[in-house]
N, C-alpha and C positions, 0 to 999 in steps of 0.2 A: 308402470311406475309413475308416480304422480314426483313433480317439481318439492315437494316436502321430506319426501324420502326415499333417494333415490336408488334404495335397495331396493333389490324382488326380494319378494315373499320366500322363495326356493334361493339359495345359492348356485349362482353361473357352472361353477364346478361341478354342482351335483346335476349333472343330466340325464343320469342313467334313470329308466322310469321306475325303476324297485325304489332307489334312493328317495325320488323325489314323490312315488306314492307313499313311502314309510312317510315321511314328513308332512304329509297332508293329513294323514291318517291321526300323528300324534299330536295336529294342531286342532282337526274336528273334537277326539280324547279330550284335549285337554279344557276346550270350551264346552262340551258336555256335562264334564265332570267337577266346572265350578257352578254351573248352572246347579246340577242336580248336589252341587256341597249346600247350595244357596236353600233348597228346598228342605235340603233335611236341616240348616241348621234354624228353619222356624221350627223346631218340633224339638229342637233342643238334643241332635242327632249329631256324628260327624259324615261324613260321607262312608266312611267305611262301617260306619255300623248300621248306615242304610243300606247299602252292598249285603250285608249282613242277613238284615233284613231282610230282603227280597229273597237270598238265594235260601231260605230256611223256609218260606212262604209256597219259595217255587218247588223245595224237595226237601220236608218236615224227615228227620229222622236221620239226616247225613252224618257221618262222624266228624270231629275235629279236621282231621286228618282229611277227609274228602270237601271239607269244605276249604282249606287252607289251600290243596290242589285247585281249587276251582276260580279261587281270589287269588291266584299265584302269588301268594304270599309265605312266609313261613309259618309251620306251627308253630313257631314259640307266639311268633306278632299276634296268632289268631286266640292264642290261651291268654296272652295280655287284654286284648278287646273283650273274649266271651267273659273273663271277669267280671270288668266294669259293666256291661251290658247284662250279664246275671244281677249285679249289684242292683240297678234298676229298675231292674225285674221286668226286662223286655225275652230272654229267651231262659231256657232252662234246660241244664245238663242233667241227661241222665244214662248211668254209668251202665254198660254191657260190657261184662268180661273186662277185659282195657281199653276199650274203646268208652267212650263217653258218646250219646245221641245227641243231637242238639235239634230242640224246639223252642216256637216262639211262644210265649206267652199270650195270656189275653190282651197282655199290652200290646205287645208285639205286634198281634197280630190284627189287632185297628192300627196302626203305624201303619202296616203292611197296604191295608184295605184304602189307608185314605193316599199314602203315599204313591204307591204304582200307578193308580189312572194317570195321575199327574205326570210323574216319568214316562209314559207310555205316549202321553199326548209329545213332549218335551222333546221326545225321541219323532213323534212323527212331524212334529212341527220342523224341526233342523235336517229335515228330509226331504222337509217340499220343495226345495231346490230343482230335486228330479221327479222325474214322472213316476207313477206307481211301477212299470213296465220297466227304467232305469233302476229303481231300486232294487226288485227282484234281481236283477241282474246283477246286481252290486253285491247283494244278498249271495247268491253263487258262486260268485268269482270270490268273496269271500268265509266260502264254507270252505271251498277246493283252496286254498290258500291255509287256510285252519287245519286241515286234515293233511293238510302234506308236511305242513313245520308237526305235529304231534307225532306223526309218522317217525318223523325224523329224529324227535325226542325219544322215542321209544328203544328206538333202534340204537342212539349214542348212549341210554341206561345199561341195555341188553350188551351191547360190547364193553360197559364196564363193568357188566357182574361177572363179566365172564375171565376179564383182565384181574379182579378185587374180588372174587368169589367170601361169601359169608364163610 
């Protein structure tokens, strides 16, 4: 604590280390993600439709619906964006059965090409903090943290289809 502002960064209250990793976690988040808003919007982007972006670059052919899971977002939010962003003529829907595919375009997909090295660097640059050997680990600790909350996601749907059956 510096004589300027004699808060901590964490709250005294919150000592439990879940608490106070959550909140280290949504302050790295949050500084990543006006970085990389800063990057897409030279390209006349918002952050979410470089989210976009990427995950159509990274798995060409996803449906709405599996790309809405993946941006934990809602479908309707994600049919609002692929509009505007068809309107542009950065990706393009095309319709299977009821599902609609979603691909980038040529545009898109030089966005894609010029924009990731750069997120890529962005991401290892705000990582050199720790050693390659920490990060791994970091890396770990949170995959095993990702698969046990989905885990657990799975399981709170499954006892409500069972409670709300179709």
């Amino acid at each position: 604590m510096d004589k300027k502002n004699p808060c901590p960064p964490i709250p005294i209250r919150s000592r439990h280390p879940a608490v106070r990793a959550w909140i280290y976690l949504r302050r790295i988040t949050y500084r990543t993600e006006r970085e990389s808003a800063a990057h897409a919007y030279e390209y006349g982007l918002t952050f979410a439709q470089l989210d976009v972006i990427f995950h159509l670059g990274n798995c060409p052919g996803i449906t709405q619906q599996e790309l809405a899971e993946r941006m934990l977002v809602t479908p309707g939010n994600v049919t609002q964006l692929l509009q505007r962003m068809e309107h542009v003529g950065l990706i393009r829907r095309v319709p299977e059965g009821r599902a609609k595919r979603l691909y980038l375009t040529q545009k898109g997909q030089e966005y894609c090409d010029q924009l990731l090295p750069r997120q890529e660097q962005l991401h290892i640059k705000q990582f050199s903090g720790l050693t390659l050997e920490e990060q791994e680990q970091l890396l770990r600790l949170l995959m095993k943290l990702d698969r046990a909350q989905r885990r657990k996601v799975r399981a709170s749907r499954k006892a409500q289809e069972h409670v709300y059956p179709e």
